[in-house]
C-alpha positions in Angstrom: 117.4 -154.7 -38.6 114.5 -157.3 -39.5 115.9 -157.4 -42.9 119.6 -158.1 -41.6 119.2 -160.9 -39.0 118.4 -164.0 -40.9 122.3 -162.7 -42.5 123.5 -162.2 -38.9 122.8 -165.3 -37.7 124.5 -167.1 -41.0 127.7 -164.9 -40.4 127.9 -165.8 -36.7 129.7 -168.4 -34.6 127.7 -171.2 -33.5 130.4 -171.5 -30.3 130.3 -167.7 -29.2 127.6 -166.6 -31.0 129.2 -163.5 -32.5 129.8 -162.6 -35.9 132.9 -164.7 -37.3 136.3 -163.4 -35.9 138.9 -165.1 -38.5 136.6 -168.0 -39.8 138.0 -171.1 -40.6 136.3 -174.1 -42.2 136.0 -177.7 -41.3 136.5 -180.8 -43.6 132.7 -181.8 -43.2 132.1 -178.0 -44.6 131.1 -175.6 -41.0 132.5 -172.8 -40.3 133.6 -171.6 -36.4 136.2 -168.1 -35.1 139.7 -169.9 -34.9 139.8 -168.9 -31.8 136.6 -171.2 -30.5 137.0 -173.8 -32.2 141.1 -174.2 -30.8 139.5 -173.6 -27.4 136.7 -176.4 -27.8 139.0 -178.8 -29.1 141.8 -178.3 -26.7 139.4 -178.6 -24.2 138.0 -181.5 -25.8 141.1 -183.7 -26.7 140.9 -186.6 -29.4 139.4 -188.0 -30.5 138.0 -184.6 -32.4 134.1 -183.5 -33.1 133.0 -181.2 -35.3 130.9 -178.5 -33.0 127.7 -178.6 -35.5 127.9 -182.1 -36.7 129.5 -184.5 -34.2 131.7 -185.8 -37.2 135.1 -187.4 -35.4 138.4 -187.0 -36.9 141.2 -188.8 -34.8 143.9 -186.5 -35.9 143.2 -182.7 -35.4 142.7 -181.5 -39.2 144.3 -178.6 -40.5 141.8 -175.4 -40.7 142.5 -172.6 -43.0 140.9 -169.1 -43.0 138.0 -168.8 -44.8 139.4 -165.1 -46.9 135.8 -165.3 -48.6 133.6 -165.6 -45.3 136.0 -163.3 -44.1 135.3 -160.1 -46.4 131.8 -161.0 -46.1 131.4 -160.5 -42.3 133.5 -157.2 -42.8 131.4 -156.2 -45.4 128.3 -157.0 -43.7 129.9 -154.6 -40.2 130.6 -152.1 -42.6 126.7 -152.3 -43.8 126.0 -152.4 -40.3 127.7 -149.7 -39.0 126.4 -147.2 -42.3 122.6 -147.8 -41.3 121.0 -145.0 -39.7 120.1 -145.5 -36.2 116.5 -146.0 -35.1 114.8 -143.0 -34.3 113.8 -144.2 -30.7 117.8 -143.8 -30.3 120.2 -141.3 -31.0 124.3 -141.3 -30.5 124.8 -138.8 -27.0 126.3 -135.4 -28.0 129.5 -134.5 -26.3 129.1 -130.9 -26.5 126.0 -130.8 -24.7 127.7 -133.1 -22.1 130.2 -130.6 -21.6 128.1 -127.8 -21.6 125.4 -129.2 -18.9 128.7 -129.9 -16.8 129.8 -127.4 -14.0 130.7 -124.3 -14.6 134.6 -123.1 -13.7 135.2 -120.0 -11.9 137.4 -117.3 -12.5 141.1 -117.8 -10.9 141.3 -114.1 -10.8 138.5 -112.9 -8.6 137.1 -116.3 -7.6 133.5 -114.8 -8.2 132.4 -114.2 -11.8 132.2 -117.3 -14.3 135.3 -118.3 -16.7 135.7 -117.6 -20.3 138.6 -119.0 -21.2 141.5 -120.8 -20.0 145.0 -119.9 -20.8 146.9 -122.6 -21.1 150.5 -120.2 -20.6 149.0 -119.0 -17.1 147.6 -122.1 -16.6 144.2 -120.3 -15.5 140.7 -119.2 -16.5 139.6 -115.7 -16.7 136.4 -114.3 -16.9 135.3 -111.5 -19.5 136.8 -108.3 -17.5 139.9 -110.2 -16.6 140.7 -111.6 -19.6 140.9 -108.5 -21.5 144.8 -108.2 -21.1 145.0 -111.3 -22.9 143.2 -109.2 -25.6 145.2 -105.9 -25.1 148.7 -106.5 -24.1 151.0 -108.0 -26.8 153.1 -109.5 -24.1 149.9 -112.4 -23.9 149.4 -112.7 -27.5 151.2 -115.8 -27.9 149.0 -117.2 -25.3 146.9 -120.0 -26.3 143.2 -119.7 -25.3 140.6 -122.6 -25.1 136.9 -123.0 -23.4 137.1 -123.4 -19.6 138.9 -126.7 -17.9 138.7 -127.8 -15.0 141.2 -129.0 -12.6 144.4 -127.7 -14.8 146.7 -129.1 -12.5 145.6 -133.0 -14.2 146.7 -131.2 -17.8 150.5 -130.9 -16.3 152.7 -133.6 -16.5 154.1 -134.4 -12.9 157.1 -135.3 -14.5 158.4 -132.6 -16.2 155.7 -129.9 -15.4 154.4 -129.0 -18.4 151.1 -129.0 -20.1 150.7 -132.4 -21.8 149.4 -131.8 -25.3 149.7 -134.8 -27.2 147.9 -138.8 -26.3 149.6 -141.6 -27.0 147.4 -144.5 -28.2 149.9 -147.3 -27.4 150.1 -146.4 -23.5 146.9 -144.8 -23.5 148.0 -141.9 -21.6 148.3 -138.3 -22.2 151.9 -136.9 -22.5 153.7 -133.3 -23.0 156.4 -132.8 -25.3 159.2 -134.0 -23.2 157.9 -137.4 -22.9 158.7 -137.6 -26.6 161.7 -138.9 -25.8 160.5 -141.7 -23.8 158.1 -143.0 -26.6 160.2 -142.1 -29.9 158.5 -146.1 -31.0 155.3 -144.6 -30.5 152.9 -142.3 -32.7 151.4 -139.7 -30.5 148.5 -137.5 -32.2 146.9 -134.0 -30.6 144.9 -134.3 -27.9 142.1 -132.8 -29.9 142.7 -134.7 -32.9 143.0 -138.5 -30.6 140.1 -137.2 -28.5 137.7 -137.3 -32.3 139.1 -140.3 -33.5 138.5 -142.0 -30.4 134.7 -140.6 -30.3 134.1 -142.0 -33.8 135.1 -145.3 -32.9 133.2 -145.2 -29.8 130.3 -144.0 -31.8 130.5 -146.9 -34.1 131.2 -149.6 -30.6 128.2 -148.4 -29.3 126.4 -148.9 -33.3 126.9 -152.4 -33.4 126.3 -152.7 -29.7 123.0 -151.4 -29.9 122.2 -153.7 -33.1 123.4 -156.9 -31.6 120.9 -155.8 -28.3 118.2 -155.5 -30.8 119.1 -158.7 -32.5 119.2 -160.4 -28.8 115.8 -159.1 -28.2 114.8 -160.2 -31.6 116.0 -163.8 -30.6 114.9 -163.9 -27.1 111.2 -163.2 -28.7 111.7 -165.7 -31.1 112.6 -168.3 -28.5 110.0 -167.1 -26.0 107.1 -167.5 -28.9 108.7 -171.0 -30.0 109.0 -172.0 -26.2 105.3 -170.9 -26.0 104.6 -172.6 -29.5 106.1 -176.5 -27.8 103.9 -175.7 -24.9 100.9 -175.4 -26.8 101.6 -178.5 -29.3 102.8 -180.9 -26.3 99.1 -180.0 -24.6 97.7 -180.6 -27.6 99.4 -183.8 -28.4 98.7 -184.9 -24.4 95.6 -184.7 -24.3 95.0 -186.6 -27.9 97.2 -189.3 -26.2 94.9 -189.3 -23.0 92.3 -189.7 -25.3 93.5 -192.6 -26.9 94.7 -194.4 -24.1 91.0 -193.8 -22.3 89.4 -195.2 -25.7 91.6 -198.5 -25.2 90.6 -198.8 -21.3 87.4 -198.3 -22.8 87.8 -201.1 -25.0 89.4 -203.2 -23.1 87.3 -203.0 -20.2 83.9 -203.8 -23.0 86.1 -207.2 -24.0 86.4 -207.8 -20.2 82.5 -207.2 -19.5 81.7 -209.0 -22.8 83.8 -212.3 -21.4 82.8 -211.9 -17.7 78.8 -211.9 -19.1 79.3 -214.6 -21.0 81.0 -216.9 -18.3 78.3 -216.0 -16.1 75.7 -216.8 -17.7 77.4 -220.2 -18.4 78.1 -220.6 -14.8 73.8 -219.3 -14.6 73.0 -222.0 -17.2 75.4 -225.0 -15.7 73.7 -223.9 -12.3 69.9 -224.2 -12.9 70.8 -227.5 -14.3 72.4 -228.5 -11.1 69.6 -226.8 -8.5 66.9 -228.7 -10.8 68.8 -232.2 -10.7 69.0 -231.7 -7.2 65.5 -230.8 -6.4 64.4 -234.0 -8.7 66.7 -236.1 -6.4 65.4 -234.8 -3.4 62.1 -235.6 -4.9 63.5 -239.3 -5.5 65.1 -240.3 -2.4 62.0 -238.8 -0.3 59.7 -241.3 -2.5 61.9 -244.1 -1.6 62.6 -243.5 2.2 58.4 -243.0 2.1 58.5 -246.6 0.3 61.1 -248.2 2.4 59.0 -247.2 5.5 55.9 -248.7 4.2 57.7 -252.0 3.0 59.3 -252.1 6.6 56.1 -251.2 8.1 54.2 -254.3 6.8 56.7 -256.8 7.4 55.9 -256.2 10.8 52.5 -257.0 10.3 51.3 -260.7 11.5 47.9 -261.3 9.5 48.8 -262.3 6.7 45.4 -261.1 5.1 46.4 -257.6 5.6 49.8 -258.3 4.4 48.7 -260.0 1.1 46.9 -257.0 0.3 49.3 -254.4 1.1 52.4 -256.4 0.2 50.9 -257.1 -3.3 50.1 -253.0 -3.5 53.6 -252.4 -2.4 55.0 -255.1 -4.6 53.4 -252.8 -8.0 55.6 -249.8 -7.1 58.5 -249.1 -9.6 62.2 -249.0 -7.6 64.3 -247.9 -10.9 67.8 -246.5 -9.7 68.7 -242.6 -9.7 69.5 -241.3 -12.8 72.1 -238.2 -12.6 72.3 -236.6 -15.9 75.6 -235.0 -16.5 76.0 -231.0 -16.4 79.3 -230.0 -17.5 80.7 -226.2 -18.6 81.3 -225.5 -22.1 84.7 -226.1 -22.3 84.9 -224.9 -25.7 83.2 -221.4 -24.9 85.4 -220.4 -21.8 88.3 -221.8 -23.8 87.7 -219.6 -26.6 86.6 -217.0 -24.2 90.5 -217.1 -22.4 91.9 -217.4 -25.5 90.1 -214.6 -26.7 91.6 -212.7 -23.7 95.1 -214.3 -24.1 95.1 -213.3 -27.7 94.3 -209.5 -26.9 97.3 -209.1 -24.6 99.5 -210.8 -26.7 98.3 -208.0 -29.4 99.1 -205.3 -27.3 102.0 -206.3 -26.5 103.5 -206.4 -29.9 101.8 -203.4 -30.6 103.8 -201.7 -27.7 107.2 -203.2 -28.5 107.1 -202.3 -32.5 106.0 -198.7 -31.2 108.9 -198.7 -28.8 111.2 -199.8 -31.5 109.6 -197.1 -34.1 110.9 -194.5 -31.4 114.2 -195.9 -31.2 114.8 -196.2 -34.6 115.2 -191.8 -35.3 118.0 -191.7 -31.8 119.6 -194.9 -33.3 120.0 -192.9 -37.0 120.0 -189.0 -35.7 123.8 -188.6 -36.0 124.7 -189.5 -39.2 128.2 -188.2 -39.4 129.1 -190.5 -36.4 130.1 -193.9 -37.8 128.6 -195.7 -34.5 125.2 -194.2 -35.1 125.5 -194.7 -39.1 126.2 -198.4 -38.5 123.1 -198.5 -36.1 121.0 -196.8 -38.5 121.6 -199.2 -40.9 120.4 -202.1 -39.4 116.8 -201.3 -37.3 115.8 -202.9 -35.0 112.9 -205.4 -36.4 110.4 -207.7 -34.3 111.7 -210.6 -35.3 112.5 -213.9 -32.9 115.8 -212.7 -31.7 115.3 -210.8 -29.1 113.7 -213.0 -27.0 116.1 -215.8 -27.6 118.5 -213.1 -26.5 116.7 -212.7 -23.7 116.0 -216.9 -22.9 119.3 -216.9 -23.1 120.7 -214.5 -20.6 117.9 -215.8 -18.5 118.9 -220.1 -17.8 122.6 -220.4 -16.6 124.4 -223.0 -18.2 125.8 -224.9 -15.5 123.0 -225.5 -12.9 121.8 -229.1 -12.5 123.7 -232.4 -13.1 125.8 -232.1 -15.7 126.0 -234.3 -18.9 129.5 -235.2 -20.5 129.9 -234.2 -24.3 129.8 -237.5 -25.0 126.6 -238.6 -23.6 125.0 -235.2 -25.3 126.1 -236.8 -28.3 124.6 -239.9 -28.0 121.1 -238.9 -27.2 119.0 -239.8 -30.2 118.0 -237.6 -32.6 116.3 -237.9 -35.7 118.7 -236.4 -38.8 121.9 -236.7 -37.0 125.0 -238.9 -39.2 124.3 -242.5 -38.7 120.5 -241.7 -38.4 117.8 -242.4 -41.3 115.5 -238.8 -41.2 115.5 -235.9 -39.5 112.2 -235.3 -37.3 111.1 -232.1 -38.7 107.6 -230.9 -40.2 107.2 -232.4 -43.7 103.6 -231.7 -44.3 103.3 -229.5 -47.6 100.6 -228.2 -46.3 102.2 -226.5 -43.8 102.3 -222.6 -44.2 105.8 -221.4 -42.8 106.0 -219.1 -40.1 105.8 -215.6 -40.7 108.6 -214.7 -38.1 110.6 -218.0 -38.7 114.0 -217.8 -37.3 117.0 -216.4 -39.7 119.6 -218.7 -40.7 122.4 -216.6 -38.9 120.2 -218.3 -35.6 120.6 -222.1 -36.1 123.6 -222.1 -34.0 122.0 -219.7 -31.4 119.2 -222.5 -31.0 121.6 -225.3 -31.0 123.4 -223.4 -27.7 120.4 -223.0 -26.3 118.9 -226.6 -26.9 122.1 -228.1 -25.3 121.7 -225.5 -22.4 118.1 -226.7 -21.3 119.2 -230.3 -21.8 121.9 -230.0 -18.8 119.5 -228.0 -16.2 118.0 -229.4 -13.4 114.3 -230.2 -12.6 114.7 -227.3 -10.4 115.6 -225.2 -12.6 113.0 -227.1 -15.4 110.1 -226.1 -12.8 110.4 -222.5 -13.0 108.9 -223.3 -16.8 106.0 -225.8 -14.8 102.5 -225.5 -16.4 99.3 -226.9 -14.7 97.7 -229.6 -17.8 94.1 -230.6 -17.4 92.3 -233.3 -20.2 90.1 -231.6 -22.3 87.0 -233.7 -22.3 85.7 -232.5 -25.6 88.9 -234.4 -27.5 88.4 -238.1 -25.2 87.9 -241.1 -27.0 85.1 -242.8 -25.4 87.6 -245.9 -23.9 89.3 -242.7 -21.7 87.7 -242.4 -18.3 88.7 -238.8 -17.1 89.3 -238.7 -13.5 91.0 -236.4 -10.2 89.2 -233.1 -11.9 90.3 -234.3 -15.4 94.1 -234.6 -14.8 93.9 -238.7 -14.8 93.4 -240.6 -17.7 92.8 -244.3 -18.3 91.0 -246.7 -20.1 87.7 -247.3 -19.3 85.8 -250.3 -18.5 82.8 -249.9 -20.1 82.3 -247.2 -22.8 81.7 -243.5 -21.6 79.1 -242.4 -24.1 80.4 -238.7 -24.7 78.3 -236.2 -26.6 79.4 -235.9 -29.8 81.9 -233.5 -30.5 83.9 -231.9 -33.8 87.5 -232.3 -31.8 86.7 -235.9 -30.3 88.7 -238.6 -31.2 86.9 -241.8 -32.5 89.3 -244.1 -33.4 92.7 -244.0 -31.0 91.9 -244.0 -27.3 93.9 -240.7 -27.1 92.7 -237.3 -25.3 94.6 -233.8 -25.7 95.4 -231.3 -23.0 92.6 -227.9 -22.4 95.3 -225.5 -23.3 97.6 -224.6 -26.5 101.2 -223.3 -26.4 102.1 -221.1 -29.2 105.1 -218.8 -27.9 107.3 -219.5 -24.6 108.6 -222.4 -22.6 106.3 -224.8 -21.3 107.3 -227.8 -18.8 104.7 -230.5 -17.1 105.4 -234.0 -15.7 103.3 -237.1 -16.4 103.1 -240.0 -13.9 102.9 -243.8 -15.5 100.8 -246.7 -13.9 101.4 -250.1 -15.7 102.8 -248.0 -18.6 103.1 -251.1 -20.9 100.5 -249.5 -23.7 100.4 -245.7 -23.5 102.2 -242.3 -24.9 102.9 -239.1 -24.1 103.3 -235.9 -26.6 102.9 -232.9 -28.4 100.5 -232.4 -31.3 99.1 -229.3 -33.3 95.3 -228.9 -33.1 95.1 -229.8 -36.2 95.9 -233.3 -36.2 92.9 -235.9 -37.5 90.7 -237.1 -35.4 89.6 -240.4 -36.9 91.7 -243.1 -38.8 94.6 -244.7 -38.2 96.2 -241.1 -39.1 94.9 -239.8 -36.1 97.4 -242.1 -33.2 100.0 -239.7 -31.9 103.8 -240.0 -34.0 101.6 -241.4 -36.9 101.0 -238.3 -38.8 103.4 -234.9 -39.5 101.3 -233.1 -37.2 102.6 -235.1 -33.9 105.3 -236.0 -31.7 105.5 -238.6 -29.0 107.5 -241.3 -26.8 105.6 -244.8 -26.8 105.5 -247.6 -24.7 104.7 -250.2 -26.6 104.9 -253.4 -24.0 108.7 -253.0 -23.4 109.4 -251.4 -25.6 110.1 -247.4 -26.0 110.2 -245.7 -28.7 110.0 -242.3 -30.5 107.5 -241.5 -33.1 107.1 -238.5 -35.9 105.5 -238.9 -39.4 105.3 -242.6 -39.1 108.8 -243.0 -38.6 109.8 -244.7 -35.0 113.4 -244.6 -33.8 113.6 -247.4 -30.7 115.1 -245.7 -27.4 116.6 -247.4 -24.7 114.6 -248.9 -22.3 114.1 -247.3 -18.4 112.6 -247.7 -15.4 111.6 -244.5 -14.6 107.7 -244.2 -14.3 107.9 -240.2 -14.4 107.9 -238.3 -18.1 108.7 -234.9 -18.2 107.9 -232.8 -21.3 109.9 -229.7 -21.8 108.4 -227.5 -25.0 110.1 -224.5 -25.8 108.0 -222.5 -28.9 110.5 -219.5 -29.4 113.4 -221.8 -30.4 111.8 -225.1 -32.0 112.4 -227.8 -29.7 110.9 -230.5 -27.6 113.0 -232.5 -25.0 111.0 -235.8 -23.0 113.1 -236.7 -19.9 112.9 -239.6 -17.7 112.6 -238.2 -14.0 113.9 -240.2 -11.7 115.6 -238.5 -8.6 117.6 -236.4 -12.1 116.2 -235.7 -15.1 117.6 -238.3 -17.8 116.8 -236.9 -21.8 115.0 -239.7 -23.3 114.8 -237.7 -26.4 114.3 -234.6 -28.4 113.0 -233.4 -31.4 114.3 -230.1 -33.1 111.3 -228.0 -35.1 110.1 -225.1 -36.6 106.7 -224.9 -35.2 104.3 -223.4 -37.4 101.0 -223.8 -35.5 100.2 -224.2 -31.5 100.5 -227.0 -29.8 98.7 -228.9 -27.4 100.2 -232.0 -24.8 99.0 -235.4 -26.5 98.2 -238.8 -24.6 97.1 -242.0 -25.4 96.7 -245.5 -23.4 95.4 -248.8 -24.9 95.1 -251.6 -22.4 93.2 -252.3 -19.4 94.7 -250.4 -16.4 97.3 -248.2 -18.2 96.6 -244.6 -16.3 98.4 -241.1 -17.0 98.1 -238.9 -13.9 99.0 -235.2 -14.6 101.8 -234.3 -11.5 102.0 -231.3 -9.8 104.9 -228.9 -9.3 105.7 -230.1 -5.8 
């Protein structure tokens, strides 16, 4: 049997699981009973699937019978049915049946145990009273047989006579008068019906017992492989537990790691502090001592004693306090956040290419399916277009006052007809981005640039980030006021440390934070904005020469008031804007799709102008204010 089941399972329905029962074949090449597969795909309706394969046909194809699969099968049965049967099992015998049965008493005395049954008499005898049968030639024409019991089922009720024959096409034993009734019909002996029919049950009961031994055979197979996933998903679990405590593991070092360093920071700033502060207590006990000793001999009236003391007291140094300044490394817990920023960002992507990876075999698994082939041939990839996808579905298009076609039109825009040069990134040095949008996505971004210019600073707010200066990048003319979220120029010069990101020849100062991905929104607040700017630049912009003013370089983008004048700036290149009296800028930035949009806030948001680019580096918000009493005051979200 071991030998013949990998060939019983090939020669067997994949529907009923039996061996084939008039095969026909499918155009994609399977093979099901007629039978099944007309069930399934009545059952099913169009459009039709193949079984096996899931291919769809939209008109039900003709099958044919397989003739070759076909003689196999019966060849294979016939195989089958030759093999000798286990030894463990044997075919029942019906002889000893009959002779364990009970035994049939004599009709004549009722006592001793029948021989024979006459089937003339139509009773059994035993030894002593069926000697007549022997002796007398009036019973020699009397057919004898083994004991029967109950003779009166061999008569037919009909016609009263013993029923000798069997007819296979009613199943049901007959006598020679019923002849008649079933002249259509091929009746065979009772004896000679009764061994064909206990060959064929022989060989019914043959295949039965090999397809119970193949059904054990599978159900062990199953069982082990069932056993065998078990094992292998434990197996894979807990190397996956693994993994994921190794990550908390390393995760929670970075988070120890950072959380040291900022203490000891906060440690370092602190002694500073407590030591300034002991030194000023120091101080301003010296001079309240002084101030009573000064007050003390005022009082006095000779003037010998005051001479002397006054001229002692006169001696004594009165410099004013000195406060050092202590400030955090902005640099070090910048990097430090960054560092922290930078980490989730990689795990994100790392989670969303391995979610992709696992949709990719489900997308491609069907390959007979033309829904699943298309899908298969074109993965998924992390490119930029599924979040626009998702930016998109995400800011309704008709919130907030709404701009006419006309006036979109006219807003300004660097490369449109009529205009000289397009605002876009033109230094060579410039490495593209690795992920740059497709061009099958330009008009996707131009839907979605016109979008955000109709919404409302409600709407706008929802995008609201929190700007503070970054001292390390102020000229030394910008005083940094209001927890560094005011800006303006200084009286005097402010004498910052020297610094690597500083700038040293426009009065400018950048914002702490970068923006390299997402949408970013923050309002600035004007006070006698006749010399001052707001923008975006990459942190890589110079920091000394004339290169280094905002709109001056390729690395910078701004709106300038220039006395009263405004005007947009890029690469040198100014465009002049109309002029308004709004003293409120907002500064929409939106990394994923290239755009930034400066708004004059007012009780609505008014586009002043926009540029459209492929960022290729993170940005930072820009400022800069020239003369005496300009101020740029960071607003809040409320």
């Amino acid at each position: 049997m071991a030998e013949l089941f990998p060939l019983a399972e090939e020669l067997s329905c994949s529907i009923c699981l039996e061996p084939f029962k008039e095969p026909v074949t499918t155009p994609c090449g399977h093979n099901f009973c007629r039978s099944c597969l007309d069930e399934t795909w009545v059952i099913q309706g169009p459009p039709y699937r193949c079984p096996q394969c899931r291919t769809v046909y939209q008109v039900r194809p003709q099958l044919h019978k397989n003739t070759v699969l076909c003689a196999v099968v019966e060849q294979f049965l016939q195989a089958e049915q030759a093999r000798t049967p286990v030894e463990d099992w044997a075919l029942p015998d019906r002889s000893v049946a009959s002779s364990s049965a009970t035994q049939v008493a004599c009709d004549h005395c009722l006592k001793e145990v029948a021989v024979k049954t006459c089937l003339v008499c139509m009773a059994s005898f035993c030894q002593e009273h069926l000697r007549p049968h022997f002796d007398s030639p009036a019973f020699q024409d009397h057919p004898l047989q083994p004991p029967v019991r109950d003779l009166l089922r061999r008569k037919c009720s009909q016609h009263n006579r013993l029923r000798e024959l069997f007819c296979p096409e009613h199943a049901e034993c007959i006598c020679h008068i019923c002849l008649v009734e079933h002249k259509a019909c091929s009746p065979t002996l009772l004896s000679q019906a009764s061994a064909d029919l206990e060959n064929k049950l022989r060989h019914k009961l043959t295949i039965m017992y090999s397809h119970i031994n193949g059904a054990n055979k599978a159900l062990e197979d199953v069982r082990a492989k069932g056993q065998s996933v078990q094992e292998s998903m434990t197996r894979k679990t807990d190397q996956l537990r693994q993994e994921y405590m190794e990550m908390k593991a390393v995760i929670d070092a970075a988070e120890t790691s950072s959380m040291r360093k900022m203490k000891e920071e906060e440690k370092r700033v602190c002694a500073k502090i407590d030591t300034i502060h002991q030194v000023l207590l120091k101080k301003k006990s010296e001079m309240q001592n002084l101030k009573a000793e000064v007050e003390l001999i005022l009082g006095k009236g000779d003037e010998f004693e005051f001479l002397e003391k006054a001229a002692k007291l006169q001696g004594v140094s009165t410099k004013p306090v000195y406060i050092p300044k202590v400030d955090l490394d902005s640099e070090l817990i910048k990097g430090i956040y960054q560092g922290a920023v930078d980490l989730k960002a990689e795990l994100k992507l790392s989670l969303k290419q391995l979610q992709e990876k696992a949709e990719e075999p489900s997308a491609s698994g069907n390959n007979s399916d033309p829904t699943h082939t298309e899908s298969a041939s074109k993965p998924t990839r992390p490119t930029k277009k599924t979040p626009q996808e998702k930016k998109t579905k995400k800011t309704p298009g008709a919130a907030g006052p709404t701009l006419s076609s006309s006036s979109s039109n006219k807003l300004p825009t660097f490369g449109a007809p009529g205009q000289t040069m397009d605002f876009k990134t033109t230094n060579p040095d410039a490495t593209p981005k690795a992920n740059a949008p497709q061009p099958n996505s330009t008009a996707l971004k131009a839907k979605i640039l016109e979008n955000f210019l109709t919404k409302s600073r409600a709407e706008l707010l929802e995008y609201f980030v929190k700007v503070i200066f970054d001292y390390n990048t102020a000229h030394n003319k910008v005083a940094l006021t209001d927890n560094y979220t005011t800006a303006s120029v200084a009286d005097v010069p402010q004498h910052y440390r020297s610094h690597p990101q500083r700038f040293t020849y426009c009065s400018q100062v950048l914002g702490l934070h970068c923006y390299k991905k997402g949408i970013h929104y923050w309002e600035v607040e004007l006070q006698k904005n006749n010399f001052c700017g707001v923008g975006v630049c990459y942190g890589s912009m110079d920091r000394q020469g004339p290169e280094s003013r905002l709109g001056r370089n390729p690395n910078s983008w701004c709106v300038e008031w220039f006395n009263n004048k405004i005007s947009a700036w890029h690469n040198n290149v100014e465009k002049t804007l109309p002029p308004t009296k709004a003293t409120r800028v907002g500064v929409l930035l939106n990394c994923d799709h290239g755009f930034v949009i400066f708004f004059a806030a007012t009780e609505k948001l008014y586009p002043m102008y926009k540029f459209k680019v492929d960022f290729t580096e993170a940005l930072y918000p820009a400022f800069w204010v020239f003369s005496a009493g300009t101020t740029l005051s960071i607003c809040s979200s409320k």
